[in-house]
C-alpha positions in Angstrom: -127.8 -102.5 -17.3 -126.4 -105.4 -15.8 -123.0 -103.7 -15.4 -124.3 -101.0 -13.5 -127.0 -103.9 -11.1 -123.7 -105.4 -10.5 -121.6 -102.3 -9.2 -124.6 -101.2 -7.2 -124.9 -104.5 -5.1 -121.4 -103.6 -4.3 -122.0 -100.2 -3.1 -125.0 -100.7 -1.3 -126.7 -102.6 1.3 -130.1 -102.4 0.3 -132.2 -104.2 -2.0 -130.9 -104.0 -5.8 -133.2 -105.6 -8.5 -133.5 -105.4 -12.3 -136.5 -105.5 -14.8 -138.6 -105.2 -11.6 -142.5 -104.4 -11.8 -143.3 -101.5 -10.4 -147.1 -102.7 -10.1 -145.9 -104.3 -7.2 -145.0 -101.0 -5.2 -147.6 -98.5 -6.7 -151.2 -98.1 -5.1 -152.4 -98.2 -8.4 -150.8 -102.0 -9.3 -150.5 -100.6 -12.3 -146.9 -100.5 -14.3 -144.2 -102.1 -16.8 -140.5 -103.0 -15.2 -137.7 -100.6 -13.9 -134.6 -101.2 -15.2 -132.8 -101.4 -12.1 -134.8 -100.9 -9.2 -133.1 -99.8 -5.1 -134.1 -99.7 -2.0 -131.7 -98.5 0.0 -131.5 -99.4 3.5 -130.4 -95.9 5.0 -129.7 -92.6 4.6 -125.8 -93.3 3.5 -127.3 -96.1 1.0 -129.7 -93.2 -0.6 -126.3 -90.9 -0.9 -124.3 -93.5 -3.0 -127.5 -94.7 -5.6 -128.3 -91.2 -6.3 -124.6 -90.4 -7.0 -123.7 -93.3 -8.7 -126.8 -93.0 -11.0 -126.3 -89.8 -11.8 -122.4 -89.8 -12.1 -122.9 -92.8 -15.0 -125.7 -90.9 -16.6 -128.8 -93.1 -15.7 -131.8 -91.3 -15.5 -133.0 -91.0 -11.4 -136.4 -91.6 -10.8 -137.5 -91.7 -6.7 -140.8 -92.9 -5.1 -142.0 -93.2 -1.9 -144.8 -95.6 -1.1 -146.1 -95.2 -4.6 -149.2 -93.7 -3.3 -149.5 -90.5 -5.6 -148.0 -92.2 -9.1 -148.8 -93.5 -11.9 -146.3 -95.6 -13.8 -146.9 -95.7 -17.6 -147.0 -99.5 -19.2 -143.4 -99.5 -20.3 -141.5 -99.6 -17.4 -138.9 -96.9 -16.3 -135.5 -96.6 -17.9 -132.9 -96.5 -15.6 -132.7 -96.7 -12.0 -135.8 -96.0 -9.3 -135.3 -95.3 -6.2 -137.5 -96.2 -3.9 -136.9 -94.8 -0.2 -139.2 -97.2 1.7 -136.4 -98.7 3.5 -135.7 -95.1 5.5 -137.7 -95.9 8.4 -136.0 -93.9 11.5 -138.2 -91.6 13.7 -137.0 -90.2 16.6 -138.7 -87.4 19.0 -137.1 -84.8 20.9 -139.5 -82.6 22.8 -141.8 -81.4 20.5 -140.0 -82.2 17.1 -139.9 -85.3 15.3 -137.3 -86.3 12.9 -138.4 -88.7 10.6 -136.9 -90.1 7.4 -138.2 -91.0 4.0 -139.9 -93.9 4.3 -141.8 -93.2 7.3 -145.2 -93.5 7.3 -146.9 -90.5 7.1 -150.0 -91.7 8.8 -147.9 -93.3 11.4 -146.0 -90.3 11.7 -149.4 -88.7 13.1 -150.6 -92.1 15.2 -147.1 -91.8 17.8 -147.1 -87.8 17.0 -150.4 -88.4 19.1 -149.0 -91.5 21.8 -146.9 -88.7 23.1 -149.4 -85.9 23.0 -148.1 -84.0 20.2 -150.5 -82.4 17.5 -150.3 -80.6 14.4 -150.3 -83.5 12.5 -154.0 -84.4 12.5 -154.6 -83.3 8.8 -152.7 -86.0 7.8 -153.9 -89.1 9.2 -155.6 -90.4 6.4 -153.3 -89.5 4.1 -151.6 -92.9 2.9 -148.1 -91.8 1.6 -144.6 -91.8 2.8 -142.5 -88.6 4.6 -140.2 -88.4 1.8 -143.6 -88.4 -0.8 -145.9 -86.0 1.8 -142.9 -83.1 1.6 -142.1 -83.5 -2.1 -146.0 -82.4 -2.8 -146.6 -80.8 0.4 -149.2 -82.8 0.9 -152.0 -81.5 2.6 -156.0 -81.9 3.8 -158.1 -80.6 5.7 -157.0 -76.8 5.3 -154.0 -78.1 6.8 -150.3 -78.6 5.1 -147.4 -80.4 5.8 -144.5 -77.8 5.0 -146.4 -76.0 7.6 -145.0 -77.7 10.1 -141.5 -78.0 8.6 -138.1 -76.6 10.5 -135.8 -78.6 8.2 -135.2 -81.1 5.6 -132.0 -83.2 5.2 -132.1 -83.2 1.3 -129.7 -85.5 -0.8 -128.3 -83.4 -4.0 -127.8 -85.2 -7.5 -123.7 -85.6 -6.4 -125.0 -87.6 -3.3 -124.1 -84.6 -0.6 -126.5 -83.9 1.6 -127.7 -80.7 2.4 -130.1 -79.4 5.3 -132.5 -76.7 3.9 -134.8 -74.4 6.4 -138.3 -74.9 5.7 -139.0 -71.5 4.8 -136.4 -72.3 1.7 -138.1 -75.0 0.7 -140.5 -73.1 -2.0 -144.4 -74.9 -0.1 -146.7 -73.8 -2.4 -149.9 -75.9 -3.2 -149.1 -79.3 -4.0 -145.7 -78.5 -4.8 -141.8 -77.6 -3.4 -138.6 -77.3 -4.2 -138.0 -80.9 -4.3 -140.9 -82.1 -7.2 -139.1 -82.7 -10.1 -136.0 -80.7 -9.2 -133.1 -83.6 -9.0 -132.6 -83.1 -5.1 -134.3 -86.2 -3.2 -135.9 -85.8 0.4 -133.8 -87.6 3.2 -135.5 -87.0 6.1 -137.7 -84.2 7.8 -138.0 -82.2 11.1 -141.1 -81.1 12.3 -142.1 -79.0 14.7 -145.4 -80.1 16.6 -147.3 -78.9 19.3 -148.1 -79.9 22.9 -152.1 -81.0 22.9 -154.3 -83.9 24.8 -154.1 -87.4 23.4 -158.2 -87.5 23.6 -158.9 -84.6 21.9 -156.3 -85.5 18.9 -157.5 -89.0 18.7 -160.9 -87.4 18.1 -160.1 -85.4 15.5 -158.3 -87.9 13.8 -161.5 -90.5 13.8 -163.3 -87.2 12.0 -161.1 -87.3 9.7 -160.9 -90.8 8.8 -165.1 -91.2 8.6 -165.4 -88.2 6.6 -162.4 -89.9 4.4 -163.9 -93.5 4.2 -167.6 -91.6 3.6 -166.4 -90.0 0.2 -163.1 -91.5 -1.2 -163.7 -94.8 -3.0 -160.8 -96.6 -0.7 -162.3 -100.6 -2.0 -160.2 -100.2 -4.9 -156.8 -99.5 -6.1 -156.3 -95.6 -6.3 -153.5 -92.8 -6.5 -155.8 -90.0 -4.6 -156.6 -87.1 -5.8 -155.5 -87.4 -10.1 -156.3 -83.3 -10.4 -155.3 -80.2 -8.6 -158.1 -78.2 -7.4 -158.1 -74.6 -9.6 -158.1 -71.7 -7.7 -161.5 -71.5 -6.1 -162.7 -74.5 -6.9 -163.1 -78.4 -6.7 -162.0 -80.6 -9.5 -164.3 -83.5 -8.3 -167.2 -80.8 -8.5 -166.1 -79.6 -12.1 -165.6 -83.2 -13.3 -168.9 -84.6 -12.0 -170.5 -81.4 -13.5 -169.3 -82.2 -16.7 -170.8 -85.4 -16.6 -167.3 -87.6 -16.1 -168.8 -89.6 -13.0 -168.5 -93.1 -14.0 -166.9 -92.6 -17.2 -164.5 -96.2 -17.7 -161.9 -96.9 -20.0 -160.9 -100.7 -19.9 -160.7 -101.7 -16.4 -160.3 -97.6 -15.4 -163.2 -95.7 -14.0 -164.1 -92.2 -12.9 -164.8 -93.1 -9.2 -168.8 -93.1 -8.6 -168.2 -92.0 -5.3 -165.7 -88.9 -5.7 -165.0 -87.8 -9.3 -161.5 -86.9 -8.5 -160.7 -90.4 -8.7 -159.9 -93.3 -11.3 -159.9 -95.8 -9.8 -158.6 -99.7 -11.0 -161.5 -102.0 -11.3 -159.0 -105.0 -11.5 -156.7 -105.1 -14.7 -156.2 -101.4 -15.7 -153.5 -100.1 -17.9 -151.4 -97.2 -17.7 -153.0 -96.5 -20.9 -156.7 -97.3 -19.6 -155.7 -94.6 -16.9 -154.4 -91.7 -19.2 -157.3 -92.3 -22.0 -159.5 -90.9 -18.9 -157.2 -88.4 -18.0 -157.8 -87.0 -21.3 -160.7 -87.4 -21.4 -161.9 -85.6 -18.0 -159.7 -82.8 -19.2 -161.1 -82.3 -22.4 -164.7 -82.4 -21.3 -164.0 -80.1 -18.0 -162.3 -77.5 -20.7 -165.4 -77.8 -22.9 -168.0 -77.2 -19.7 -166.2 -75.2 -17.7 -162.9 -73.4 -19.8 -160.8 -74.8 -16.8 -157.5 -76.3 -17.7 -156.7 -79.1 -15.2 -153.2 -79.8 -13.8 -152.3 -83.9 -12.4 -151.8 -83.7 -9.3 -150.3 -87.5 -9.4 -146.8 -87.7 -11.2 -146.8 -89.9 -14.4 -143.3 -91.5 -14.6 -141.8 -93.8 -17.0 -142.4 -95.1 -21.2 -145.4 -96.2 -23.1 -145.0 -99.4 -24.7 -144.1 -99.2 -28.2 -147.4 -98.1 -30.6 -149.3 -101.2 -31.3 -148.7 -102.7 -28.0 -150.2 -100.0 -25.8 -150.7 -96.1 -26.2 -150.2 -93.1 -24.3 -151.8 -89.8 -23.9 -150.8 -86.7 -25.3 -151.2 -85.0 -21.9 -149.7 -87.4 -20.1 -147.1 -87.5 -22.1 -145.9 -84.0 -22.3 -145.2 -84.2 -18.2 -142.0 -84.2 -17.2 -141.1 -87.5 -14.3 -141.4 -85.9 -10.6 -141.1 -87.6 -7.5 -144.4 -90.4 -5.7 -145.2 -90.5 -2.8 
């Protein structure tokens, strides 16, 4: 790998690091080391590591602000990608252009500055642009692809490509962009005209209601499980009597059962031993199969040393927010 380190300091501006931890930039701080970890510092930088990775074979793997990953206890083979750095927002009347790294919650706070609303959904959500459009990321009966006109979307030969919203495949949770090789640039929005006041307000709602029900003292991902169709998986998984459930240093969130939360200490493994086992039990009470909702990227450490999860395992790597 140090071959390829080498040739990518020379190519880029941004950050370039090998056997990096990728606890450090996960909100679970949980992880093993990337091979070669990037940052890149704009959107040219982002071009030239996904070509380059991809034109010498090395598996891609891109993360926002790690907000909606977990990264198994082996580390991740070959380079990560981590769009952080892609910071530019700029508004034009009522649209906002913002790139990867943005902030999606302070996407929402000078959305509001300048009396713009649509956005208000989103404030307590804690990822990245780049992340929030991947997953369509949404709360509150609100979604962000909703509000899409564009996204300027780097393809595996480093082109870049602007795709309407409305050919972006939003569905729940999901998009073109999870899993499918093409990496999220920026994003144009499309907001509306409304008074500062009132979005503030609804914004505070938001954020008591969040910090009244989501266990936000510890290290999280979100939400681990999709709701099913018509239903809650924190309803299902405290019915099946999950609530509290720990493995190691993980735990079933006492205060919303969609969550595991890291007591201080947790594995990858600790994590995907209570994946399987909230999915075994919600199958047994309920006959509902749940899907992750996080993505679960990277290797388990050799048997012995650590162990995985046969759900987790048969994922394929997608994209963190």
């Amino acid at each position: 790998m140090s071959r390829y380190q080498d040739e990518l300091r020379k190519i880029l501006r941004g950050t370039v690091r090998s056997s990096e931890p990728m606890s450090r930039h996960t909100s679970y701080r949980i992880g093993g080391p990337a091979d070669i970890y990037v940052e890149p510092a704009d959107c040219d930088d982002l071009s030239s590591a996904v070509s380059f990775a991809n034109n010498e074979g090395l598996p891609v793997t891109v993360i926002g602000r790690g907000t909606n990953v977990l990264v198994r206890d082996g580390g991740v083979r070959g380079v990560v990608i981590a769009t952080s750095g892609l910071k530019d927002l700029r508004f034009n009347g009522t649209d906002a252009r913002a790139e990867a790294g943005v902030s999606l919650p302070g996407l929402v706070r000078q959305a509001i500055d300048r009396g713009l609303g649509g956005l208000e959904f989103a404030a307590g959500i804690p990822g990245s642009i780049g992340g929030a459009v991947t997953m369509n990321a949404g709360a509150h009966g609100g979604a962000v692809g909703n509000l899409l006109k564009s996204v300027l979307a780097v393809r595996p030969d480093g082109s870049l490509q602007e795709l309407p919203g409305n050919e972006c495949e939003f569905e729940y949770r999901s998009s073109v962009f999870r899993g499918g090789g093409t990496v999220v640039a920026s994003a144009l929005f499309s907001l509306t005209p409304g008074d500062p006041a009132g979005l503030r307000e609804e914004v505070r709602d938001h954020l008591h209601q969040r910090r009244s029900t989501q266990p936000l003292g510890y290290p999280n991902a979100g939400s681990v499980f999709k709701n099913p169709s018509g239903g809650s998986a924190g309803r299902l998984i405290d019915l099946a009597g999950m609530k509290g459930l720990q493995v190691g240093m993980a735990q079933v969130s006492q205060q919303h059962a969609n969550f595991i939360v890291n007591l201080g200490g947790a594995t990858a493994r600790d994590v995907q031993a209570l994946i399987d086992k909230i999915r075994a039990a919600v199958w047994e009470k309920h006959g509902t199969v749940l899907d992750l909702e996080i993505d679960v990227v990277g290797e388990d450490l050799p048997t012995g040393t650590g162990g995985g999860s046969r759900w987790a395992n048969s994922l394929s790597e997608g994209v963190g927010s």
